[in-house]
CHARMM-style PDB file with segment names, atoms N, HN, CA, C and O in Angstrom:
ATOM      1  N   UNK     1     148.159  95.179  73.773  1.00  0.00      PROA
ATOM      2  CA  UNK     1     148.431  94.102  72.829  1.00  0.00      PROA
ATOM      3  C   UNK     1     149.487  94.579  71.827  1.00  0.00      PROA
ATOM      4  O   UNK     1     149.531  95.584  71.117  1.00  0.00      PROA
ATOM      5  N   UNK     2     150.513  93.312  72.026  1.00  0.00      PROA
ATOM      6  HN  UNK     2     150.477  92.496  72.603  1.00  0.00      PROA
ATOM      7  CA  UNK     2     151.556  93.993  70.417  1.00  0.00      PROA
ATOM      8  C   UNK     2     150.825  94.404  69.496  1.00  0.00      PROA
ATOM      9  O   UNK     2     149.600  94.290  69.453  1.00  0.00      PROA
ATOM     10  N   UNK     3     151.786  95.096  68.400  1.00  0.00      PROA
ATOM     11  HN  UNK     3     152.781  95.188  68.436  1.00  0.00      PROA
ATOM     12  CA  UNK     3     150.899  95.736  66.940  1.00  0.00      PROA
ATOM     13  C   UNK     3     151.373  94.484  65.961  1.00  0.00      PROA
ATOM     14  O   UNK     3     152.305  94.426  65.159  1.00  0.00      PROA
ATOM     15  N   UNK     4     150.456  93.588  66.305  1.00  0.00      PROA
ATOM     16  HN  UNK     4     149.699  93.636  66.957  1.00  0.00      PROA
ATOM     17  CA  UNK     4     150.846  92.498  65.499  1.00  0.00      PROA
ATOM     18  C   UNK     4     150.151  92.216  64.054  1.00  0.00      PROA
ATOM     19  O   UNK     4     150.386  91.232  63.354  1.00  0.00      PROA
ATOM     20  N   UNK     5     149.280  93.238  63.756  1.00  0.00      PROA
ATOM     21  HN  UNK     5     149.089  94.038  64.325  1.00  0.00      PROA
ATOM     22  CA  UNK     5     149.132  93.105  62.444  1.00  0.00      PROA
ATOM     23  C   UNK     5     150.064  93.909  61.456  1.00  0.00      PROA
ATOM     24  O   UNK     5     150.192  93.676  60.254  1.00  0.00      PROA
ATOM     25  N   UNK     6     150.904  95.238  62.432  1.00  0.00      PROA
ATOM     26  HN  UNK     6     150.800  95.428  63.408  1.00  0.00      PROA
ATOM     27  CA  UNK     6     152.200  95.797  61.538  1.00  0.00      PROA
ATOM     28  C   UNK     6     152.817  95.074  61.350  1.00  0.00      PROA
ATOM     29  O   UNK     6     153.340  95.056  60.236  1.00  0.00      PROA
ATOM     30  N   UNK     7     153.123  94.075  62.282  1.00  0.00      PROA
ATOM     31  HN  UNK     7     152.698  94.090  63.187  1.00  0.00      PROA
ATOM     32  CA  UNK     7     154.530  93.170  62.690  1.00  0.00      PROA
ATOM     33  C   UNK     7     154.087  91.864  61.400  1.00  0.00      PROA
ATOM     34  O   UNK     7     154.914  90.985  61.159  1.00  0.00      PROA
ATOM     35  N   UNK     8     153.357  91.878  61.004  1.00  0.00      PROA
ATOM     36  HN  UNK     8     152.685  92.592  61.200  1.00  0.00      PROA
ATOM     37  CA  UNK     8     152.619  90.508  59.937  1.00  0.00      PROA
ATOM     38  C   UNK     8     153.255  91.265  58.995  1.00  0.00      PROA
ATOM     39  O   UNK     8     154.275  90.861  58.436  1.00  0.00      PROA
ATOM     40  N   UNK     9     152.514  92.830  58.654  1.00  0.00      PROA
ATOM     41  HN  UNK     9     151.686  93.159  59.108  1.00  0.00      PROA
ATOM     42  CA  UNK     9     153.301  93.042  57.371  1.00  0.00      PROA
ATOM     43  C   UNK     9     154.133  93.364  57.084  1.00  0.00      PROA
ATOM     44  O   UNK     9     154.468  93.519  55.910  1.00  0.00      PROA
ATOM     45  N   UNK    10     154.974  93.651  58.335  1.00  0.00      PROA
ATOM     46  HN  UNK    10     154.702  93.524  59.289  1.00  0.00      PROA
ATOM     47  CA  UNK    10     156.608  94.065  57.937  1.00  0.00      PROA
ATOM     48  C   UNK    10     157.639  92.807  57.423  1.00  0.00      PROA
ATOM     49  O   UNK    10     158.703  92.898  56.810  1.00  0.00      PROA
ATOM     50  N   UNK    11     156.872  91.532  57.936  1.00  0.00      PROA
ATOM     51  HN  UNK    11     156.008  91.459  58.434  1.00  0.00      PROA
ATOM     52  CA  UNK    11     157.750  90.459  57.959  1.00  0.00      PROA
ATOM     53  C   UNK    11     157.121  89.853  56.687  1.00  0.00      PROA
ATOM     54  O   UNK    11     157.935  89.371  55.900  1.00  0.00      PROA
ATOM     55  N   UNK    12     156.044  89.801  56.404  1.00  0.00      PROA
ATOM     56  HN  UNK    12     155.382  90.192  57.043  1.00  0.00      PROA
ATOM     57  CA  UNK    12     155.658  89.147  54.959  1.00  0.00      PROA
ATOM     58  C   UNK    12     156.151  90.183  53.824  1.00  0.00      PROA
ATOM     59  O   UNK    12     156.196  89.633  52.723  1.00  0.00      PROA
ATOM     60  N   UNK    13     156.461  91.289  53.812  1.00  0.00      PROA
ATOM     61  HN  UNK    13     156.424  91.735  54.706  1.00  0.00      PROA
ATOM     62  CA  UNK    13     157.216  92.021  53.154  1.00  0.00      PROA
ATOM     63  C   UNK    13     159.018  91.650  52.885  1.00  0.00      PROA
ATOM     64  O   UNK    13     159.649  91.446  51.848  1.00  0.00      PROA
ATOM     65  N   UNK    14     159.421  91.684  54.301  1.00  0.00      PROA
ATOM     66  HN  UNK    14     158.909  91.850  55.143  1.00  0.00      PROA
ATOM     67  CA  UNK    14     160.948  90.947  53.918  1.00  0.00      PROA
ATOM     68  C   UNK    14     160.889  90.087  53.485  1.00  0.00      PROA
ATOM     69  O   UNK    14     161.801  89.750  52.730  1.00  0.00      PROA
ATOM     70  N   UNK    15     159.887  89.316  53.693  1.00  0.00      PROA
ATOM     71  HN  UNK    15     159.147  89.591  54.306  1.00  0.00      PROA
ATOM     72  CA  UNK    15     159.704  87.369  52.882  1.00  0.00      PROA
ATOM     73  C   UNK    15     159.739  87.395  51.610  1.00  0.00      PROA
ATOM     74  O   UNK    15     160.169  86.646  50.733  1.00  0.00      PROA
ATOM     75  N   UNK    16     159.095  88.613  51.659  1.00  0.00      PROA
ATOM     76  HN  UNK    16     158.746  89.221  52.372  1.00  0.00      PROA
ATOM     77  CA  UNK    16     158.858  88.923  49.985  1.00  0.00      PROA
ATOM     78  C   UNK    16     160.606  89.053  49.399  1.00  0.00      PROA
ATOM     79  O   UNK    16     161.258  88.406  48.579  1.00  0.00      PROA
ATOM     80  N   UNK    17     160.819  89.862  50.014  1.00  0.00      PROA
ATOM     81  HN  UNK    17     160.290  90.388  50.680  1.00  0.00      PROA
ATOM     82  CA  UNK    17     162.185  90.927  49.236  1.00  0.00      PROA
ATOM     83  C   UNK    17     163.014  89.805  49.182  1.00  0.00      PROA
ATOM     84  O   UNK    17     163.578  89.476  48.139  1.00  0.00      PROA
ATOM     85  N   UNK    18     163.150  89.074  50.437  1.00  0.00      PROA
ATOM     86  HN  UNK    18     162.691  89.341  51.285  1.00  0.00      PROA
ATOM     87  CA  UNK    18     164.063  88.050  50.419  1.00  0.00      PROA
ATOM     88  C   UNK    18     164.124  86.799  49.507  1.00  0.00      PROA
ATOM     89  O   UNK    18     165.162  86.168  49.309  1.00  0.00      PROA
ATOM     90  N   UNK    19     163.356  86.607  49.164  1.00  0.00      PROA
ATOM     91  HN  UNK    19     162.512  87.120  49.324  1.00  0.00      PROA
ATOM     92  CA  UNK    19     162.846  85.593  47.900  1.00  0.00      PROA
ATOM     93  C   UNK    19     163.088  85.964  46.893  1.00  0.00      PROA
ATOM     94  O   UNK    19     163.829  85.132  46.370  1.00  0.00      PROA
ATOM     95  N   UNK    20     162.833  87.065  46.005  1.00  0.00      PROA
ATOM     96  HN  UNK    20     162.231  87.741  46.429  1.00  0.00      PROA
ATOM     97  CA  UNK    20     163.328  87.640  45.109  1.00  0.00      PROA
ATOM     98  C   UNK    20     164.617  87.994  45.186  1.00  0.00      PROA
ATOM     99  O   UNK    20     165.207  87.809  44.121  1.00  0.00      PROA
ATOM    100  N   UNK    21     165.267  88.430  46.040  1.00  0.00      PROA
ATOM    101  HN  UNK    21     164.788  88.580  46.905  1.00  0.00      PROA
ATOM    102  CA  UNK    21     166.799  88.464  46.057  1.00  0.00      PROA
ATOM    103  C   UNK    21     167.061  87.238  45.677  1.00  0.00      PROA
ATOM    104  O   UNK    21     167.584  87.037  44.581  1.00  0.00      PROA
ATOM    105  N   UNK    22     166.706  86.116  46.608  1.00  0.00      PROA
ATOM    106  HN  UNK    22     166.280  86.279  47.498  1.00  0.00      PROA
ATOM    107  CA  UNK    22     166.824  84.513  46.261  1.00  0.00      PROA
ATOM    108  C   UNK    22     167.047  84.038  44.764  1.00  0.00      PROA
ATOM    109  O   UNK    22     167.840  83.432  44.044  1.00  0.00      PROA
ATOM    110  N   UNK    23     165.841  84.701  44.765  1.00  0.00      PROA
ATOM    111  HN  UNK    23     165.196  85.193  45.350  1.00  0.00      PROA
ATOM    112  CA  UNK    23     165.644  84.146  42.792  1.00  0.00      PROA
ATOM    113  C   UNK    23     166.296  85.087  42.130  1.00  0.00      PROA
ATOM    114  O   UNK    23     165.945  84.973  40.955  1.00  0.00      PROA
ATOM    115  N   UNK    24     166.900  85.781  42.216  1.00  0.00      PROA
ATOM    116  HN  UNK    24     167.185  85.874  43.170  1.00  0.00      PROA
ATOM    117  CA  UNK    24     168.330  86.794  41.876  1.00  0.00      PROA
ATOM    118  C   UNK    24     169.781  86.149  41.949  1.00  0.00      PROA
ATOM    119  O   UNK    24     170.818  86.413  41.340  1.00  0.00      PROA
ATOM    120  N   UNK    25     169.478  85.233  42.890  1.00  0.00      PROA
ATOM    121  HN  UNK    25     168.635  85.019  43.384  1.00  0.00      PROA
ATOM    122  CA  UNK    25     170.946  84.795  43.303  1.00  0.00      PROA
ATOM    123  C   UNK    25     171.808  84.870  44.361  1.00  0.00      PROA
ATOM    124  O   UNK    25     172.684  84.105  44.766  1.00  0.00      PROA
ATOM    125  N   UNK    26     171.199  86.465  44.923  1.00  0.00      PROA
ATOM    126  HN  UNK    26     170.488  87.086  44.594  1.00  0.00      PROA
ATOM    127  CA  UNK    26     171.412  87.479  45.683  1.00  0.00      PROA
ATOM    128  C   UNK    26     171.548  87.122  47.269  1.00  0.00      PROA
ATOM    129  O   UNK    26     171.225  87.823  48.228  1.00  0.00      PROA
ATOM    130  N   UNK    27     172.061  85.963  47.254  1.00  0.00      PROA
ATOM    131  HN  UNK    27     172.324  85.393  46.476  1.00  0.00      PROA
ATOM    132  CA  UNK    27     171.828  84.698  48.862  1.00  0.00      PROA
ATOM    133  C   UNK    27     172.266  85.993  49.990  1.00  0.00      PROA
ATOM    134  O   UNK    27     171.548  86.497  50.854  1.00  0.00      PROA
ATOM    135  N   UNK    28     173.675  86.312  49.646  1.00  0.00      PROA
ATOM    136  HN  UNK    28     174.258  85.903  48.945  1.00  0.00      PROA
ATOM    137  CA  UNK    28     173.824  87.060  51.289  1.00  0.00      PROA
ATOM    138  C   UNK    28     172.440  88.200  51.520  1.00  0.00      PROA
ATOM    139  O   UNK    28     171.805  88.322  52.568  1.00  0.00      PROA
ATOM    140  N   UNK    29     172.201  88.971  50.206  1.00  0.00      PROA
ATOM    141  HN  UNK    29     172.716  88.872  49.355  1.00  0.00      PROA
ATOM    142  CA  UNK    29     171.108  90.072  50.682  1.00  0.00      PROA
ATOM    143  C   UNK    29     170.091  89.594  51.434  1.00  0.00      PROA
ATOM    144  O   UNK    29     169.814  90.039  52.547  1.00  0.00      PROA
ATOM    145  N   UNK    30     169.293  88.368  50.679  1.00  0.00      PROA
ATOM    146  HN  UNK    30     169.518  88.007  49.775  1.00  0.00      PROA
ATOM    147  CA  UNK    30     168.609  87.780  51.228  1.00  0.00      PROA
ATOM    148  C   UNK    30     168.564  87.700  52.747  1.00  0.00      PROA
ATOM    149  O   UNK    30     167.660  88.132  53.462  1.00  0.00      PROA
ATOM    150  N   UNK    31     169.837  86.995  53.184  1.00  0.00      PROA
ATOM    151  HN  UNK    31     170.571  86.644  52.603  1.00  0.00      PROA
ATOM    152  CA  UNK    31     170.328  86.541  54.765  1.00  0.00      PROA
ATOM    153  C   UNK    31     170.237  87.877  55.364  1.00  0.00      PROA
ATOM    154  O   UNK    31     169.859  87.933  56.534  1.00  0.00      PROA
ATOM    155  N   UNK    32     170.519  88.938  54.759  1.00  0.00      PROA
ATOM    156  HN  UNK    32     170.826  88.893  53.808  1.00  0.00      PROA
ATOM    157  CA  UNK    32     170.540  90.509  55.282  1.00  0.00      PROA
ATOM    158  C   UNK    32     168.852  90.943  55.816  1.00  0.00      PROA
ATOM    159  O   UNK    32     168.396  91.346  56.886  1.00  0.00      PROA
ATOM    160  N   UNK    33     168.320  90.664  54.634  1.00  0.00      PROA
ATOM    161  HN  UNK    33     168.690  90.337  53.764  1.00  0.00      PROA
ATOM    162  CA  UNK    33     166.992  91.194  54.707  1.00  0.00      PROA
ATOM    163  C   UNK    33     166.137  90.161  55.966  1.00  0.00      PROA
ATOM    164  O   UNK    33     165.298  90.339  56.849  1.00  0.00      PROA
ATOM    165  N   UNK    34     166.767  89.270  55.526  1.00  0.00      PROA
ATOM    166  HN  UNK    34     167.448  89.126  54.808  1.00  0.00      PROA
ATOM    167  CA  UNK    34     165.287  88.182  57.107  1.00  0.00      PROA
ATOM    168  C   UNK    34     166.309  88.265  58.437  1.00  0.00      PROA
ATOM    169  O   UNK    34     165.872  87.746  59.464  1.00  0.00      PROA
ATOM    170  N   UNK    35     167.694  88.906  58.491  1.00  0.00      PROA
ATOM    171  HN  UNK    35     168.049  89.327  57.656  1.00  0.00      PROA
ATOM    172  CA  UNK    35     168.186  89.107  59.672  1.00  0.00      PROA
ATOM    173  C   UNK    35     167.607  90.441  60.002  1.00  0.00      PROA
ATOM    174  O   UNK    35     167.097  90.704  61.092  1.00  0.00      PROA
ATOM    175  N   UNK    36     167.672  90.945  59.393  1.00  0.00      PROA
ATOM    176  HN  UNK    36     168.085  90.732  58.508  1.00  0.00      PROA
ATOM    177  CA  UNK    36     167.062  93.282  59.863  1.00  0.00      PROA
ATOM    178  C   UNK    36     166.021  92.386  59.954  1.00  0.00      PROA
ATOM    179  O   UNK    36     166.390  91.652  60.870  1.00  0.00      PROA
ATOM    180  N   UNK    37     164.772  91.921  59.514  1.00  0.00      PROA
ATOM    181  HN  UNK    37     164.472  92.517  58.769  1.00  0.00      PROA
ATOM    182  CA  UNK    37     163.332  91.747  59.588  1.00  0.00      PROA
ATOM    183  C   UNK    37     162.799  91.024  61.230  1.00  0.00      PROA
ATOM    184  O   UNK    37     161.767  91.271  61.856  1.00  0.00      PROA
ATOM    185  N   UNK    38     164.428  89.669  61.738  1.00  0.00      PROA
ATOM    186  HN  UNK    38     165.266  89.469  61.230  1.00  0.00      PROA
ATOM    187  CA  UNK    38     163.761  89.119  63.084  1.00  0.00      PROA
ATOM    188  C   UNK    38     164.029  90.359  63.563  1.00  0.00      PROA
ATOM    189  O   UNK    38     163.115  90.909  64.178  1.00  0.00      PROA
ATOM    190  N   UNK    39     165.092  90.953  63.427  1.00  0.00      PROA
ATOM    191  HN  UNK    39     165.834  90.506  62.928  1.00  0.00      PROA
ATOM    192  CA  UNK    39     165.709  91.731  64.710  1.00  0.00      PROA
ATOM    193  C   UNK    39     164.744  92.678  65.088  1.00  0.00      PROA
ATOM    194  O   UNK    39     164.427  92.660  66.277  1.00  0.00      PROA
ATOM    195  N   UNK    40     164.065  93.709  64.170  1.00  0.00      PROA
ATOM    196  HN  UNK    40     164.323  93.723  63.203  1.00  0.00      PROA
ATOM    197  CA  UNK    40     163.120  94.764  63.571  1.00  0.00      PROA
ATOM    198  C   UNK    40     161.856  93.940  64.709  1.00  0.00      PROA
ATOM    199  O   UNK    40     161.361  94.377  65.747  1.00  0.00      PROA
ATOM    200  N   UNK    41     161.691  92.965  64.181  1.00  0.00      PROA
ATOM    201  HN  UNK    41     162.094  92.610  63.338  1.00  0.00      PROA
ATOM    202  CA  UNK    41     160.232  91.836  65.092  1.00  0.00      PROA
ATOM    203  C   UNK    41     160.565  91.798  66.652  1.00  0.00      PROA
ATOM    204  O   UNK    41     159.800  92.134  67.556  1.00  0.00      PROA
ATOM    205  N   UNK    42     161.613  91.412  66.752  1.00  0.00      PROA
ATOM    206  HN  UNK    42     162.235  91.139  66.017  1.00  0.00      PROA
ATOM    207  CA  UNK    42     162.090  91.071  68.153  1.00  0.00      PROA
ATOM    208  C   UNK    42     162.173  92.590  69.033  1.00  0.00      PROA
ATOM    209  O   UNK    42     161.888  92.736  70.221  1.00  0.00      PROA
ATOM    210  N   UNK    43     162.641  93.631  68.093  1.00  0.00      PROA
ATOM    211  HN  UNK    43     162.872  93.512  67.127  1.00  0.00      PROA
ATOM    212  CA  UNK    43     162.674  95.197  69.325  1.00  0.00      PROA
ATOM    213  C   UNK    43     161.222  95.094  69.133  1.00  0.00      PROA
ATOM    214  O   UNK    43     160.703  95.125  70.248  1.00  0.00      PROA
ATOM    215  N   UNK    44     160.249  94.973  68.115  1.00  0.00      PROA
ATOM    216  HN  UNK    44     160.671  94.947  67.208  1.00  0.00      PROA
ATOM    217  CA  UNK    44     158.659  95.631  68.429  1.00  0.00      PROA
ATOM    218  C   UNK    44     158.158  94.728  69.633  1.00  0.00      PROA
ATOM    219  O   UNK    44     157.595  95.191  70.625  1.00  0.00      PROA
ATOM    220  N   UNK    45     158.453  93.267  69.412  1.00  0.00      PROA
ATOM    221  HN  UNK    45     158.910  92.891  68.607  1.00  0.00      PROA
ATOM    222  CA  UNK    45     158.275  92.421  70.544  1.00  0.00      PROA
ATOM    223  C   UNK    45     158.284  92.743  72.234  1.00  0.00      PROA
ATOM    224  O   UNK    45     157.448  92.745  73.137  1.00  0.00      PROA
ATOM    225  N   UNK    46     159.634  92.991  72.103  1.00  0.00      PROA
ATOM    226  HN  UNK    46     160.314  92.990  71.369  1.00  0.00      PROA
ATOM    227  CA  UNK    46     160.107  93.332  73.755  1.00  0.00      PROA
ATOM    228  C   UNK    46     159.991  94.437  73.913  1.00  0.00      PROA
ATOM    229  O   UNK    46     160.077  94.567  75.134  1.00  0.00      PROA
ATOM    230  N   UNK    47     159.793  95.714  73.332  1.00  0.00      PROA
ATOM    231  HN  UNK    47     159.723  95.608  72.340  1.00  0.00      PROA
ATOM    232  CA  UNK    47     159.754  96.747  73.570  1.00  0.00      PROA
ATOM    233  C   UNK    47     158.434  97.271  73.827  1.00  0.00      PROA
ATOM    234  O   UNK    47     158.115  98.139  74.640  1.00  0.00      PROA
ATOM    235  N   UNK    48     157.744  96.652  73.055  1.00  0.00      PROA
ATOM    236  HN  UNK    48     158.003  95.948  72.395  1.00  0.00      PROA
ATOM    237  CA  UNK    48     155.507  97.011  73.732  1.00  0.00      PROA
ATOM    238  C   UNK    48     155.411  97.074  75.032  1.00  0.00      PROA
ATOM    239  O   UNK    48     154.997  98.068  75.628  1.00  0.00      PROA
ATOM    240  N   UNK    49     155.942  95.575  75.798  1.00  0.00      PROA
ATOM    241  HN  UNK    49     156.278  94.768  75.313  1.00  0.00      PROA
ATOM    242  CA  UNK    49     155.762  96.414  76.986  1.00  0.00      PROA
ATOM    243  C   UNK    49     156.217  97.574  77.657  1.00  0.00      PROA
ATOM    244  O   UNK    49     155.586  98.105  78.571  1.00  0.00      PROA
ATOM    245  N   UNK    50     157.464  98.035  77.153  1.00  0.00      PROA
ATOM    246  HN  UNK    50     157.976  97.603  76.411  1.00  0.00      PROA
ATOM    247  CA  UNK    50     158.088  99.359  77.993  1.00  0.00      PROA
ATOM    248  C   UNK    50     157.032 100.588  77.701  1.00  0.00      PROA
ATOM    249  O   UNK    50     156.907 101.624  78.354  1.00  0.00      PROA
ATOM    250  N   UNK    51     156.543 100.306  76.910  1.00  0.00      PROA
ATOM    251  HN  UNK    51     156.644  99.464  76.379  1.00  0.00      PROA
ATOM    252  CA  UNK    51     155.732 101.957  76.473  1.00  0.00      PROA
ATOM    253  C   UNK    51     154.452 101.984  76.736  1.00  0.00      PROA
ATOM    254  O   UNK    51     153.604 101.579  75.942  1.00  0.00      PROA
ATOM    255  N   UNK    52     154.113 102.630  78.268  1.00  0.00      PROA
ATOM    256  HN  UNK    52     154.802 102.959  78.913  1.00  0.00      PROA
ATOM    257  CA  UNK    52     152.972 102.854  78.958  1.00  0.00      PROA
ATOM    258  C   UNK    52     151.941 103.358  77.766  1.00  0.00      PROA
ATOM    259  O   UNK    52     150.753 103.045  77.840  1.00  0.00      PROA
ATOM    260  N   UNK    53     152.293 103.917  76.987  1.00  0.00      PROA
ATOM    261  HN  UNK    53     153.259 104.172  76.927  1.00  0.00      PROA
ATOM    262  CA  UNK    53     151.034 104.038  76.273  1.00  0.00      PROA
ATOM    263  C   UNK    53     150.787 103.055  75.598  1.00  0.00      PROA
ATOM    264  O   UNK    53     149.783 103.493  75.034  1.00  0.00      PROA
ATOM    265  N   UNK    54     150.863 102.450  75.359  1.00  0.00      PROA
ATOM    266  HN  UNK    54     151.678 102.095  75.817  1.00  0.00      PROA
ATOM    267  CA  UNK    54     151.068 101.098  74.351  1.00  0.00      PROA
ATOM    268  C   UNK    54     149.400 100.269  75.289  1.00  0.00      PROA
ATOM    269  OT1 UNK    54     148.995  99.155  74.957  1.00  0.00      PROA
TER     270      UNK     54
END
């Protein structure tokens, strides 16, 4: 099974950061931070299955 309770808090964490950048003003960081965060989601995604130990 994915590690989908890491994968919850890695992404409710960028949600976080990214919002506060938001309310900073800080729009591109923002766009920075929830782009690294799918991408970050998407390798843990496709990559569980490659790793027999997993």
């Amino acid at each position: 099974m994915p590690p989908y309770k890491e994968m919850y808090f890695h992404l409710f964490n960028a949600i976080t950061d990214a919002l506060e950048a938001t309310a900073k003003g800080e729009y591109q960081t923002a766009r920075r931070i929830l782009i690294a965060a799918l991408q970050w989601e998407e390798e843990q995604y496709i990559g569980f299955g490659e790793n027999p130990d997993s």
